[in-house]
SERO-4910 file (N, C-alpha, C, O; in steps of 0.05 Angstrom, whole numbers):
BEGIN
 pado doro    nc1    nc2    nc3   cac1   cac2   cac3    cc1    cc2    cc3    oc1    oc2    oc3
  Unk    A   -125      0    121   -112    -24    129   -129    -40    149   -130    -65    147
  Unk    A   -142    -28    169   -150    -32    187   -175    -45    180   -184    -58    199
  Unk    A   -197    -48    149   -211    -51    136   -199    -80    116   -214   -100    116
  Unk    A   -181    -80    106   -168    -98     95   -161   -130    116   -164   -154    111
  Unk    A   -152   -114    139   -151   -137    167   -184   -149    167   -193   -169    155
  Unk    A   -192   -140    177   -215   -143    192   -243   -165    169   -264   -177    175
  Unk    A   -224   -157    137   -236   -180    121   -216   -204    127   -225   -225    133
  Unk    A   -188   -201    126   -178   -218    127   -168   -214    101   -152   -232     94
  Unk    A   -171   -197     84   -160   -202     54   -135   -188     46   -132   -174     26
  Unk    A   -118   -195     66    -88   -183     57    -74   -197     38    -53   -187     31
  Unk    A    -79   -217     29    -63   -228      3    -83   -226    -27    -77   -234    -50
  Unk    A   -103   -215    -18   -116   -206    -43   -107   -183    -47    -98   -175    -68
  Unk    A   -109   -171    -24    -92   -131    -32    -69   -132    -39    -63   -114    -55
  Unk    A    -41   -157    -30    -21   -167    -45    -26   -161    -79    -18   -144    -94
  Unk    A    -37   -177    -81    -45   -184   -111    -50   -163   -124    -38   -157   -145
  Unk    A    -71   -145   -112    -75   -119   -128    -54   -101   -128    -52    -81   -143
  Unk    A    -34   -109   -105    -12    -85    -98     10    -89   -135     18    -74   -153
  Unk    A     12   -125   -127     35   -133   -149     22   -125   -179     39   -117   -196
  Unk    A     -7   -126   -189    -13   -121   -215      3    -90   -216     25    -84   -225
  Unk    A    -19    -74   -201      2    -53   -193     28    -40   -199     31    -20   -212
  Unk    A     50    -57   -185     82    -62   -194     85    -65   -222    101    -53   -237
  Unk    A     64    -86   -229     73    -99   -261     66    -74   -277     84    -65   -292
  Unk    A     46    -62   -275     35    -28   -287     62     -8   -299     70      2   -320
  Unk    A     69    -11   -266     90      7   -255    121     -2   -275    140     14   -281
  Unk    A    118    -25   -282    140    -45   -296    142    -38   -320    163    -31   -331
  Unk    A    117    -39   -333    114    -29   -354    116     -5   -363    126     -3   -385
  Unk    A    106     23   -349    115     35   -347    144     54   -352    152     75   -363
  Unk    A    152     34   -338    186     45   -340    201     32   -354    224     42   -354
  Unk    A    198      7   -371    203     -2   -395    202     15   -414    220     22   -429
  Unk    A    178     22   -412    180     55   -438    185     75   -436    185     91   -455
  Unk    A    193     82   -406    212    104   -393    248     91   -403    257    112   -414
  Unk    A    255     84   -404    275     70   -407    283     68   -438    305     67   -450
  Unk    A    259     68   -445    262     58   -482    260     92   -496    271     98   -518
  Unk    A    247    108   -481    251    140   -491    277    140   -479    295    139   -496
  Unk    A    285    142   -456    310    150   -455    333    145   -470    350    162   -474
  Unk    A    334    118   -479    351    109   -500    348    122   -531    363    124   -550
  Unk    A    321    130   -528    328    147   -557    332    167   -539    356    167   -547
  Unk    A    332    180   -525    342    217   -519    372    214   -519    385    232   -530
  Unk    A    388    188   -507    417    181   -510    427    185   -541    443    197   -554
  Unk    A    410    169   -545    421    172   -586    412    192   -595    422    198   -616
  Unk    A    398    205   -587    390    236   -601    413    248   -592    432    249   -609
  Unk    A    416    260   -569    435    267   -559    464    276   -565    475    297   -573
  Unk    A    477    241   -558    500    226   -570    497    235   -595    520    245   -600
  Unk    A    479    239   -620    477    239   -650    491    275   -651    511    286   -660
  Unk    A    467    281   -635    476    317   -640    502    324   -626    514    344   -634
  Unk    A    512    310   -607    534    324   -603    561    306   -626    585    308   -622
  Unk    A    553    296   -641    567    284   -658    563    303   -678    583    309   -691
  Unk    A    548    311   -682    540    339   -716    556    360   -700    578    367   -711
  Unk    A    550    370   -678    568    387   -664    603    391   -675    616    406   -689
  Unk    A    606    368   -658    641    363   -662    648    353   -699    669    360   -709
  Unk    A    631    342   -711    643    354   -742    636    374   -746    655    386   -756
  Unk    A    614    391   -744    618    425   -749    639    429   -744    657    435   -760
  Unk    A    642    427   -716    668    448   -700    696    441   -716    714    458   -719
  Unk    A    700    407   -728    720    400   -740    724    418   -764    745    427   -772
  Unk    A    693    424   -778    692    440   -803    707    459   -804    726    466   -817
  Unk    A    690    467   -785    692    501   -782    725    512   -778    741    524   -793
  Unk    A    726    500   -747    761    498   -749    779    488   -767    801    498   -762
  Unk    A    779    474   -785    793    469   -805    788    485   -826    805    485   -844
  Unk    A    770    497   -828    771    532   -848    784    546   -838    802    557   -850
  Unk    A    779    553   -805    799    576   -797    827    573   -800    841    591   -810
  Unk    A    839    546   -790    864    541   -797    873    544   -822    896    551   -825
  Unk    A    853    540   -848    866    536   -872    875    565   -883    893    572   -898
  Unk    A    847    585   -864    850    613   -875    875    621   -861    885    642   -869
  Unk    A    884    611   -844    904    623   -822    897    647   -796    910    665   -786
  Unk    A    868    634   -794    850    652   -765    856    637   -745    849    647   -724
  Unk    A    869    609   -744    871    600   -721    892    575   -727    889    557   -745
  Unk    A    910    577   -712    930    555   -712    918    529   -709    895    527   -700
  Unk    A    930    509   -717    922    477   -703    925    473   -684    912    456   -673
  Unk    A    946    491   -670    948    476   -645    921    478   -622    913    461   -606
  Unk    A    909    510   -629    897    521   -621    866    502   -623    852    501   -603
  Unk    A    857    488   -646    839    481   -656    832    455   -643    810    446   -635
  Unk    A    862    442   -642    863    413   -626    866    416   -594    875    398   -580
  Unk    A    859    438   -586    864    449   -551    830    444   -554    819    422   -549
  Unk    A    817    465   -562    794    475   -561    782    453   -564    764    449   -548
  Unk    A    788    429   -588    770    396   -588    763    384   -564    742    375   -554
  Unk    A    796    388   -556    797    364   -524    783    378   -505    768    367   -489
  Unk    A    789    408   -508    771    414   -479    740    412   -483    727    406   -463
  Unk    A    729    414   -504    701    409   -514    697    375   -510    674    368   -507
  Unk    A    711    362   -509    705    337   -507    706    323   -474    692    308   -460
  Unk    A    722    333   -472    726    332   -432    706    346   -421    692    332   -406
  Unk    A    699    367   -423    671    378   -409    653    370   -419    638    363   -401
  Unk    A    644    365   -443    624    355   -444    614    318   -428    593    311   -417
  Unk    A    638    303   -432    631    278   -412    626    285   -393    604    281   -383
  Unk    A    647    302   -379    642    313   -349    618    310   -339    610    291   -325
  Unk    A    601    340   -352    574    352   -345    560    326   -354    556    313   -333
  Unk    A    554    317   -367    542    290   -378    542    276   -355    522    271   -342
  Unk    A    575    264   -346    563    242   -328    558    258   -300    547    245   -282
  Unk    A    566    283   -294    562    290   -274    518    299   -270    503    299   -251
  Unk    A    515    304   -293    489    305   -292    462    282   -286    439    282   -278
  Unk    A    485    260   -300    461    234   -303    466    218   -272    452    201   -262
  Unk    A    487    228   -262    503    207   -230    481    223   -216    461    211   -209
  Unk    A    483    249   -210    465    267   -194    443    256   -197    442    235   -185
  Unk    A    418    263   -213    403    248   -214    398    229   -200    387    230   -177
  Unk    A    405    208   -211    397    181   -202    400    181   -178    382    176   -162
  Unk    A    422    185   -172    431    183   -144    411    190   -121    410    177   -100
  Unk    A    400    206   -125    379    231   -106    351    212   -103    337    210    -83
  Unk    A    347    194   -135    320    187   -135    326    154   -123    308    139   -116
  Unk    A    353    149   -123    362    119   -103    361    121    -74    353    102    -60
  Unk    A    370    149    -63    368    155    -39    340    157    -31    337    151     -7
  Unk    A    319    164    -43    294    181    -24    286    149    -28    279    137     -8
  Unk    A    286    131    -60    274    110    -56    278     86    -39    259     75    -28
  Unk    A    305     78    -36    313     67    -19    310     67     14    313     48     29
  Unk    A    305     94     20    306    103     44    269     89     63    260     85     85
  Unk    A    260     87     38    228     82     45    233     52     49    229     41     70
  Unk    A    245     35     23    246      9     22    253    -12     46    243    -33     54
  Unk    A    283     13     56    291     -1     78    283     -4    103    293    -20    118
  Unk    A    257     17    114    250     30    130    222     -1    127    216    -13    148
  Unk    A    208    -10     99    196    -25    100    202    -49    109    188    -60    126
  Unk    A    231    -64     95    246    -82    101    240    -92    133    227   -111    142
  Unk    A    257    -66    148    272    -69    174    243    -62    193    244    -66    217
  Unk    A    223    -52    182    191    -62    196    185    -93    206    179   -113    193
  Unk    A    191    -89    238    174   -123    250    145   -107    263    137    -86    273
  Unk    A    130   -148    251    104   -129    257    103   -132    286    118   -145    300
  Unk    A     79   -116    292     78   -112    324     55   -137    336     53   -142    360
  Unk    A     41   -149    317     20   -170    326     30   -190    304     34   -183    280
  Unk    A     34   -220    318     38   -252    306     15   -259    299     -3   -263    317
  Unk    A     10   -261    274    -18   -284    277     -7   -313    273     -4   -321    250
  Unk    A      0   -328    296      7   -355    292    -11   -372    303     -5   -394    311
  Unk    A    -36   -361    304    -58   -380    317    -73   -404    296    -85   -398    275
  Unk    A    -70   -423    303    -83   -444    287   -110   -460    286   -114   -478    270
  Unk    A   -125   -453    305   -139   -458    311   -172   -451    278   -178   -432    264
  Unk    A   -184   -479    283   -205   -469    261   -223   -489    265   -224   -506    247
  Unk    A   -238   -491    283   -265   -502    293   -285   -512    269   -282   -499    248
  Unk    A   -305   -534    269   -326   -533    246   -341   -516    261   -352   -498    246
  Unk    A   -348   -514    291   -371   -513    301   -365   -489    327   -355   -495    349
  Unk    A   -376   -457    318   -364   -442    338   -392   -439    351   -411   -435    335
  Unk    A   -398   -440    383   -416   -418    391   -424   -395    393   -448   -389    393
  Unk    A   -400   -375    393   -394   -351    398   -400   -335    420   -409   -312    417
  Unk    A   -396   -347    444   -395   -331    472   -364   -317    478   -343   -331    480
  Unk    A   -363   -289    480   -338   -273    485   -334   -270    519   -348   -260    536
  Unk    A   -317   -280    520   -304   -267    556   -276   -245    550   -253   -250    541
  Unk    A   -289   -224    559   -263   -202    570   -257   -212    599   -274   -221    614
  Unk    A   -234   -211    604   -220   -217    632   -204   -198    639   -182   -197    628
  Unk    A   -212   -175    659   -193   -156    666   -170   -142    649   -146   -139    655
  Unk    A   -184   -133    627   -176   -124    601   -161   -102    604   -174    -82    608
  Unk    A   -128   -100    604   -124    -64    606   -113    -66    579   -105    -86    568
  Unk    A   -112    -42    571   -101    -35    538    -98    -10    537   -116      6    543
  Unk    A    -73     -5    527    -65     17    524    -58     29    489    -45     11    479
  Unk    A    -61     48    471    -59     44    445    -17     52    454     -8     60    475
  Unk    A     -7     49    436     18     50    426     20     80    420     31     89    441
  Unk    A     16    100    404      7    128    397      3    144    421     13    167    422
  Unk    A    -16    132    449    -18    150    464    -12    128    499    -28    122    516
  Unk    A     18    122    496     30    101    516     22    106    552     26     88    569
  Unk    A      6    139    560      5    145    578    -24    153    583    -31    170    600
  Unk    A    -42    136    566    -74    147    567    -82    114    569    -92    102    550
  Unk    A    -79    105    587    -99     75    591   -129     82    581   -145     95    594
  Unk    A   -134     70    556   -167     61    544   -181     47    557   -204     55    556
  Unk    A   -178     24    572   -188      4    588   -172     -4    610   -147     -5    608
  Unk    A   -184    -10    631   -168    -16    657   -188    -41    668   -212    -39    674
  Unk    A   -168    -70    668   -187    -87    682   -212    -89    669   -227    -89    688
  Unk    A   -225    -90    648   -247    -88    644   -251   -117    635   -234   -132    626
  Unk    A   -282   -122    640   -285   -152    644   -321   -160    646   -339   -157    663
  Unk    A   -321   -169    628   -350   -163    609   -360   -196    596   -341   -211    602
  Unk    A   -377   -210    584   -386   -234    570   -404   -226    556   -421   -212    566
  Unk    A   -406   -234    527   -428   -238    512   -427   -253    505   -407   -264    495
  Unk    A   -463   -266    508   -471   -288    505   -488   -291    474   -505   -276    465
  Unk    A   -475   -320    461   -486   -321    434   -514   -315    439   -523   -309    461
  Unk    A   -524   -315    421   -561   -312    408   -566   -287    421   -590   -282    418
  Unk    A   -556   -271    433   -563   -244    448   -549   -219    436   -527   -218    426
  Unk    A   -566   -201    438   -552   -169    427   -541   -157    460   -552   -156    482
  Unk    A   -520   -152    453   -510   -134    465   -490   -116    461   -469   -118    449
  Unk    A   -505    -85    478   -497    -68    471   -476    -55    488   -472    -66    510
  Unk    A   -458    -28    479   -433    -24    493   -451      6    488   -457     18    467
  Unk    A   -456     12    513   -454     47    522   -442     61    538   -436     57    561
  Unk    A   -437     87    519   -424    101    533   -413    123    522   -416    128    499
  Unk    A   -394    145    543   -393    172    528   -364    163    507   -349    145    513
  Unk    A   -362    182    481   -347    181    460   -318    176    484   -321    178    508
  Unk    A   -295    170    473   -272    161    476   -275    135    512   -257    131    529
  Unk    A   -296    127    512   -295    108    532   -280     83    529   -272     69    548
  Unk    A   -278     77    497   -260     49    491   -285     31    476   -278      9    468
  Unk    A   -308     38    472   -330     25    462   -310      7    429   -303    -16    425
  Unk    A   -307     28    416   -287     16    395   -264      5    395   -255    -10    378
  Unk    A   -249     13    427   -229    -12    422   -238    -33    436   -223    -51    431
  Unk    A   -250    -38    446   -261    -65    459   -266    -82    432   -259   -105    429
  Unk    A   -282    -62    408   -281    -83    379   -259    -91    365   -255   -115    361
  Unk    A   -242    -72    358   -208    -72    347   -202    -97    374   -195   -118    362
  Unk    A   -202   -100    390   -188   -122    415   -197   -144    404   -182   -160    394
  Unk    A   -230   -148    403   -234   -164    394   -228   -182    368   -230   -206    364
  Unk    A   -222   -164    356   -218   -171    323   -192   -173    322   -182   -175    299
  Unk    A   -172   -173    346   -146   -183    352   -130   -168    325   -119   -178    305
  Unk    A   -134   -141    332   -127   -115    318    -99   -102    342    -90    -84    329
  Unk    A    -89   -103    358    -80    -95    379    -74   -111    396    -94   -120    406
  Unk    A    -44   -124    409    -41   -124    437    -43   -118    463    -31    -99    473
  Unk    A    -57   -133    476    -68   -129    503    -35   -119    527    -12   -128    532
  Unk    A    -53    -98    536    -25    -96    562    -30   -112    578    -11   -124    588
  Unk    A    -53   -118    586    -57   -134    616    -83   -146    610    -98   -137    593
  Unk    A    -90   -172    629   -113   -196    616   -114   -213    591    -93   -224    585
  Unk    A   -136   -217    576   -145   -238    552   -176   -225    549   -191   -210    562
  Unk    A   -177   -238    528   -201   -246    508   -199   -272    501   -182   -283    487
  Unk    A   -231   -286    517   -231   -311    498   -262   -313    485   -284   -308    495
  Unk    A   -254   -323    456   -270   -338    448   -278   -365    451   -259   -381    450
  Unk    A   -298   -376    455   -302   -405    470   -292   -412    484   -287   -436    485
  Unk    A   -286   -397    499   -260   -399    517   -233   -409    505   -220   -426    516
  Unk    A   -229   -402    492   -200   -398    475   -191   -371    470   -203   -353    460
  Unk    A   -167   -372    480   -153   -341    473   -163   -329    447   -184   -341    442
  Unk    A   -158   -315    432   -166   -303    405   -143   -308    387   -140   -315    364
  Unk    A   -124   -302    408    -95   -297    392    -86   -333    388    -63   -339    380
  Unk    A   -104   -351    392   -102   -379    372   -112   -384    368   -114   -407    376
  Unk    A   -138   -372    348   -139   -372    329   -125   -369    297   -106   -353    296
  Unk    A   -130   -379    279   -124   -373    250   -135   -355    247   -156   -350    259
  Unk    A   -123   -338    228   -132   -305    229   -145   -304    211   -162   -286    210
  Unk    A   -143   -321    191   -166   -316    166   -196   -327    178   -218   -319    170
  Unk    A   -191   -342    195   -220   -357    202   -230   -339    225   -254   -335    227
  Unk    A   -213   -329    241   -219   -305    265   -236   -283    250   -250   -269    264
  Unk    A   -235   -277    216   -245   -249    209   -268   -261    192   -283   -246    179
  Unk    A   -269   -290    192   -290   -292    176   -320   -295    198   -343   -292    190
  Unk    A   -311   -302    226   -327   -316    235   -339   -289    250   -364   -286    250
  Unk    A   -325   -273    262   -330   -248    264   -338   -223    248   -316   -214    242
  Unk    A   -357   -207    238   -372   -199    226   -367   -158    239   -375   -150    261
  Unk    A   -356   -143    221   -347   -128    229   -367   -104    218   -367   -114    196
  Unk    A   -384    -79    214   -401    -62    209   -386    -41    215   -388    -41    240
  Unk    A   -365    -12    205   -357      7    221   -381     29    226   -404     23    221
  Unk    A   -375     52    235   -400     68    236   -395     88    218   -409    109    217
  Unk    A   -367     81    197   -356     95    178   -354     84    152   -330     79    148
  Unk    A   -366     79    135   -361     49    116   -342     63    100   -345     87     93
  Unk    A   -324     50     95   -304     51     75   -303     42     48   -306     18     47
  Unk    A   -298     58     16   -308     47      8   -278     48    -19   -269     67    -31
  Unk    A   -270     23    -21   -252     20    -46   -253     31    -66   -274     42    -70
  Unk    A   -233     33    -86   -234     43   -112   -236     29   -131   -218     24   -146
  Unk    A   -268     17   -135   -266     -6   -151   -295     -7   -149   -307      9   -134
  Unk    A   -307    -24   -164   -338    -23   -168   -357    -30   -153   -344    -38   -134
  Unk    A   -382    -32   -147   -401    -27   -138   -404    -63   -117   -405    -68    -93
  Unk    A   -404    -75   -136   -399   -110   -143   -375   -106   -121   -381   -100    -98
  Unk    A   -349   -108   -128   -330   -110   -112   -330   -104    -87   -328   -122    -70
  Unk    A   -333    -81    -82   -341    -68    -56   -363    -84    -32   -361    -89     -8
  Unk    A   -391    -91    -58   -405   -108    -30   -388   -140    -29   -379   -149     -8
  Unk    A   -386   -148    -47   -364   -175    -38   -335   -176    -35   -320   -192    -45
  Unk    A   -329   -155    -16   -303   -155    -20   -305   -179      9   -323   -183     25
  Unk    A   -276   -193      5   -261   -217     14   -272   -238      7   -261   -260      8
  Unk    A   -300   -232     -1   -306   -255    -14   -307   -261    -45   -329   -258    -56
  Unk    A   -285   -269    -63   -279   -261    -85   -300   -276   -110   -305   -270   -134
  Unk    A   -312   -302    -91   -322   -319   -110   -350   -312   -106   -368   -322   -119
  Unk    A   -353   -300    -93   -388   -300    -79   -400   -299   -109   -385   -288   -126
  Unk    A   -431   -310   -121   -444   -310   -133   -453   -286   -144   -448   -271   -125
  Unk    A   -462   -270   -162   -469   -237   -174   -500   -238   -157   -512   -219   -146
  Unk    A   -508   -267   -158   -540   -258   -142   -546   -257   -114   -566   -248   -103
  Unk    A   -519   -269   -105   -519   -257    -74   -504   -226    -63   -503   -214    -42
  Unk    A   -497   -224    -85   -485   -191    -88   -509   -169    -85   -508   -148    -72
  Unk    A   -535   -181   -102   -558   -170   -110   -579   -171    -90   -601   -159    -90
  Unk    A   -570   -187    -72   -596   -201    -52   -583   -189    -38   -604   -178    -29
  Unk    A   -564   -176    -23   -548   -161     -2   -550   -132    -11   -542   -118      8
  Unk    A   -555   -119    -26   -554    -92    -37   -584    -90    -31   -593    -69    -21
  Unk    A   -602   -111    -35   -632   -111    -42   -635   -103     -8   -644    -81     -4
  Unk    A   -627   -120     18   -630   -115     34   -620    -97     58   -627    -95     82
  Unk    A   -601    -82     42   -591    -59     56   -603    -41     33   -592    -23     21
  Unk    A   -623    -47     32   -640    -21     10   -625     -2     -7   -629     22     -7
  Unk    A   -611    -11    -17   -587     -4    -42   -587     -7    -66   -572      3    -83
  Unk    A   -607    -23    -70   -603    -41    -96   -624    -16   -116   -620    -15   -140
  Unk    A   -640     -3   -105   -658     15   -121   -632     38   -137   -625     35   -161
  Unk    A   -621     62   -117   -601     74   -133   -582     61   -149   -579     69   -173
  Unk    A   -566     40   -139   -559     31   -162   -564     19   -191   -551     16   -212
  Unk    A   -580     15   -186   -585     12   -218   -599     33   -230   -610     31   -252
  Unk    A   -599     54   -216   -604     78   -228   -579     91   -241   -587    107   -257
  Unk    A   -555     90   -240   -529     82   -241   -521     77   -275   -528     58   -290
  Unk    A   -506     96   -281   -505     83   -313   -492     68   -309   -481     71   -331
  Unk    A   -477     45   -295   -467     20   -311   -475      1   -279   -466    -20   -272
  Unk    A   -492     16   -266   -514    -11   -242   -485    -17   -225   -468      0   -219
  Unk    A   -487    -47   -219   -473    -55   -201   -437    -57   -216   -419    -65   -201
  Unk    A   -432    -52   -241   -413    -46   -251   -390    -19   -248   -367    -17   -255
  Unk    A   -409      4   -235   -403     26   -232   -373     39   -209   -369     63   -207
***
């Protein structure tokens, strides 16, 4: 998710979520369409059933092995238990698979998110100088371990700079902060001297350029993967970016290349 943000491409993953659904739609259309023959199968055989049993019992009576009255007891109770167990079988069911499903649905529903992106902001022309201002942050998961305290830092466009330091110092959330991944407990972040948090969030993840030290990699092809959020990008700038992260050799070693 946290990969999905940071392109900015949450209504593309929408999209792939809903084809998805429609799969899933389909699916159970023909779940639905066997079951209706297992009903009429069913329904059919317990219909051969009850004329046997009519048969059968109407020999015994005729031989005098079993009274009518006896024959027309034995129908009804055969016909009463069997709806019974029937509907008591098909209510159970469902019921169990409405509860566990529902229980998730609502739990999604009644989810508010914890960060607004209502920032509007979308510049032609960014510099990109960052000011931390007495930054404290705390993650949500661990409410009594302050990551940053007051911390308060600038980077300046056209310059590299680097964040060192020992593992759990906050080096990575200082990036997640940045990429307005997380609410701040105490201070700001500005970009051009603008808060972050007004910004437009699609233009906040484009303009910002994110590298993990873990690459993540979708379930989907070779192509997709290097342009992901960018859906239109050209096949030869796909090719010119693989070429320069020295990639482009194994892949097309690849039986189906950048299709794979």
């Amino acid at each position: 998710m946290k990969t999905v943000r940071s392109f900015a491409n949450e209504e593309e993953e929408a999209e792939v979520y809903l084809r998805k659904l429609q799969q899933v739609y389909k699916l159970n259309r023909k779940e639905a369409a066997a079951y209706m023959y297992y009903v009429w199968g069913s329904g059919l055989t317990l219909l051969v059933v009850q004329v046997s049993i009519l048969y059968y019992g109407g020999h015994l009576v005729i031989s005098g092995q079993m009274t009518s009255g006896n024959l027309i007891a034995f129908i009804i109770y055969e016909f009463v238990l069997g709806d019974c167990m029937e509907s008591v079988g098909s209510v159970y069911s469902g019921l169990m698979q409405g509860v566990g499903a529902a229980e998730k649905v609502f739990e999604f529903i009644d989810r508010q998110p914890t960060m607004v992106h209502d920032g509007s902001l979308a510049p032609d022309h960014l510099e990109g100088r960052v000011d931390f201002e007495n930054v404290t942050f705390t993650y949500r998961t661990r409410p009594h371990t302050q990551v940053l305290q007051n911390v308060s830092f600038s980077l300046s466009p056209g310059k590299v700079t680097a964040l060192v330091g020992p593992s759990g110092s906050g080096k990575s959330s200082c990036v997640n902060i940045l990429e307005n991944f997380y609410p701040l407990e105490g201070g700001r972040v500005l970009l051009d001297g603008k808060p972050i948090s007004a910004y437009d969030h699609k233009y906040l993840h484009r303009v910002i350029s994110l590298v993990s030290q873990e690459p993540v990699l979708f379930a989907r092809s070779i192509t997709d993967n290097i342009s992901y959020g960018l859906p239109t990008v050209p096949f030869e700038m796909v090719v010119e970016a693989a070429q320069k992260a020295n990639a482009h050799g194994f892949i097309m070693e690849l039986q189906d290349g950048y299709s794979t």
